[in-house]
C-alpha positions in Angstrom: -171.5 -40.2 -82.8 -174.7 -42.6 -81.9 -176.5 -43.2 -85.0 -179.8 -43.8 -82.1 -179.6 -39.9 -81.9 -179.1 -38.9 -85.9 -183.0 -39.0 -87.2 -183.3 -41.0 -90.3 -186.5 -40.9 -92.9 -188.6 -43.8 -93.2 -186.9 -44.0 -97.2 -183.2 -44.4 -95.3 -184.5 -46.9 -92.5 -186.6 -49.0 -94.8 -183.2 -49.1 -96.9 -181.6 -51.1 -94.0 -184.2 -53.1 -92.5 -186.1 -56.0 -93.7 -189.2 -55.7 -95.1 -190.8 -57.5 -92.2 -189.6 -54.9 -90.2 -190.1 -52.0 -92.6 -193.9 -52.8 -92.6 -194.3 -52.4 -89.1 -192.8 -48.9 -89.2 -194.7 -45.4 -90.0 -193.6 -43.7 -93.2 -194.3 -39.9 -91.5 -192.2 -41.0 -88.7 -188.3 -40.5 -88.2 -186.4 -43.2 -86.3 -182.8 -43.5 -85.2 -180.8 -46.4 -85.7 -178.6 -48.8 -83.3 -176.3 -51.3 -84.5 -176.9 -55.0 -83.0 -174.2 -57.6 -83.1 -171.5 -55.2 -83.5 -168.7 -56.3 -81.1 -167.3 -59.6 -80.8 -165.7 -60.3 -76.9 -163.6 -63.4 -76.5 -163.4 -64.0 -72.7 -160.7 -66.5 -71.5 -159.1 -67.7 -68.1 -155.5 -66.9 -67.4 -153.9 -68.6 -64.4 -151.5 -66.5 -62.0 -147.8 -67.3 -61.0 -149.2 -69.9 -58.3 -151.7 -71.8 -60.4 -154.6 -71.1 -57.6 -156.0 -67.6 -58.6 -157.4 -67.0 -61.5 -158.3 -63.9 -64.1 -160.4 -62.8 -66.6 -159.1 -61.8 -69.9 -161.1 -60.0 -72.5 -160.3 -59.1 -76.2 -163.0 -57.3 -78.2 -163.2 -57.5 -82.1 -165.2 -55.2 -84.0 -167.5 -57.6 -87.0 -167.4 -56.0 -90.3 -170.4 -54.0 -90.9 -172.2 -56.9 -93.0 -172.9 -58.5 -90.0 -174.6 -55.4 -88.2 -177.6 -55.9 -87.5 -179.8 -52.4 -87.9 -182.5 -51.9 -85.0 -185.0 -48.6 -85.3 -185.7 -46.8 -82.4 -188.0 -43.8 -81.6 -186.8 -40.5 -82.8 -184.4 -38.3 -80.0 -185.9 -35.6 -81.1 -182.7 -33.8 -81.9 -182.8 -31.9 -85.3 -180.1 -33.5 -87.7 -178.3 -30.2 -88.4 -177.4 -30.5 -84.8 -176.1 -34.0 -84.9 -174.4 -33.0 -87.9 -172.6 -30.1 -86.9 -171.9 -31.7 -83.4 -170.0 -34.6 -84.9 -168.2 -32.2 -87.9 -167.0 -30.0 -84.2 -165.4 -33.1 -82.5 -164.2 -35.2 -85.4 -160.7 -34.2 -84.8 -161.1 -34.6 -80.8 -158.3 -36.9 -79.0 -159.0 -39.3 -76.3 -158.0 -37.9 -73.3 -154.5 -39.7 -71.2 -156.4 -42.9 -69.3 -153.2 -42.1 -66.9 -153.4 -44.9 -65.1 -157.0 -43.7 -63.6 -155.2 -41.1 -61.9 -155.8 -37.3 -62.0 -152.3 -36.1 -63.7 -152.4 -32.6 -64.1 -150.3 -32.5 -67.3 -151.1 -35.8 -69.0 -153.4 -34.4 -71.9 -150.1 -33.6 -74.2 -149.7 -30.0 -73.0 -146.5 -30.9 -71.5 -143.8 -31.9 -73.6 -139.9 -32.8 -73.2 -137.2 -29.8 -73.4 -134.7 -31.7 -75.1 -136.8 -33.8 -78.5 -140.1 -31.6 -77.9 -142.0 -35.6 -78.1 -145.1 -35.2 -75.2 -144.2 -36.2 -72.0 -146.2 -39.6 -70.7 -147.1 -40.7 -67.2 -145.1 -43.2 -65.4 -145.6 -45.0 -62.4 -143.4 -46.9 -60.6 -144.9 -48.1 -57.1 -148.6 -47.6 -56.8 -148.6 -48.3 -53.1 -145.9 -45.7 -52.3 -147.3 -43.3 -54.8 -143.9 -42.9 -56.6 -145.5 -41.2 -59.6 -143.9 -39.5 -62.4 -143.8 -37.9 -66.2 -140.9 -39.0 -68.8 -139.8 -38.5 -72.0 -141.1 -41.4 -74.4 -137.7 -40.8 -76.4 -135.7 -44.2 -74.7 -138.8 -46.2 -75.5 -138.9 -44.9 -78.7 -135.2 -44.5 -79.6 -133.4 -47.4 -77.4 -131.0 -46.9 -75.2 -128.1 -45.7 -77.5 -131.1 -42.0 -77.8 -128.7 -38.6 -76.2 -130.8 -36.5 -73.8 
C-alpha cells in the first residue's frame, strides 16, 4: 500500500513537487513517492499510583493530506500492474487479533459464540498465572440484563 513501491511518471511527480524539485528530476525516469510529515505523535508523562515511576504515553494523529509533504525516490522496479492488482487483492483484508501478543489459536474471528453467533474475543485474566480465555463479547455489548 506504499506509494515508495507504485512507479509514478515524471508528468504525475512533477504534479506534486515543487518546481525546485521537479528540475532536479529526469523526465524518462519513474520515481516512487513517500509522504513526509504525515503523523503527528504527542508524547506526555503519566505518573503511577505512587507518584515515583513514571510512563510514557503516546497518541498519534494523522495531518490532513495538505500538509504531506511528497518526497521522490528511485523506482522499486515493480511494474504498476503488480502494485495495482496487489493492493485491489488485499483491499478487503482485516487486521489480524493483536491478542494480547499471545499466540491464540482461535482469535482471527473463526470461532464464534453458540448462543448470538457474535465472534468470540480473547480474555485474559492473570497474565502471571496464565489464566487465559475466549468469551462472548455479548455482556459488553448488551449489559448485564443480555440472556445467554
Amino acid at each position: 500500500m506504499d506509494d515508495a513501491y507504485k512507479p509514478h511518471t515524471f508528468d504525475e511527480v512533477k504534479k506534486l513537487v515543487s518546481s525546485e524539485v521537479a528540475a532536479k528530476l529526469e523526465p524518462e525516469k519513474n520515481y516512487g513517492i513517500w509522504w513526509y510529515n504525515v503523523r503527528r505523535t504527542i508524547a506526555k508523562q503519566i505518573a503511577e499510583t505512587d507518584g515515583r515511576r513514571y510512563r510514557l504515553r503516546a497518541t498519534t494523529i494523522i495531518k490532513p493530506k495538505e500538509e504531506w509533504i511528497t518526497v521522490p525516490v528511485p523506482d522499486s522496479g515493480i511494474p504498476r500492474e503488480w502494485v495495482d492488482v496487489a493492493r485491489e487483492r488485499i483491499k478487503d483484508n482485516r487486521a489480524p487479533s493483536s491478542a494480547g501478543h499471545r499466540f491464540w489459536e482461535l482469535s482471527g474471528g473463526v470461532f464464534c459464540c453458540g448462543g448470538c453467533g457474535r465472534r468470540m474475543f480473547t480474555n485474559t485474566v492473570n497474565p502471571a498465572r496464565g489464566h487465559h480465555y475466549y468469551r462472548c463479547p455479548s455482556r459488553l455489548h448488551d449489559g448485564k440484563t443480555r440472556v445467554q
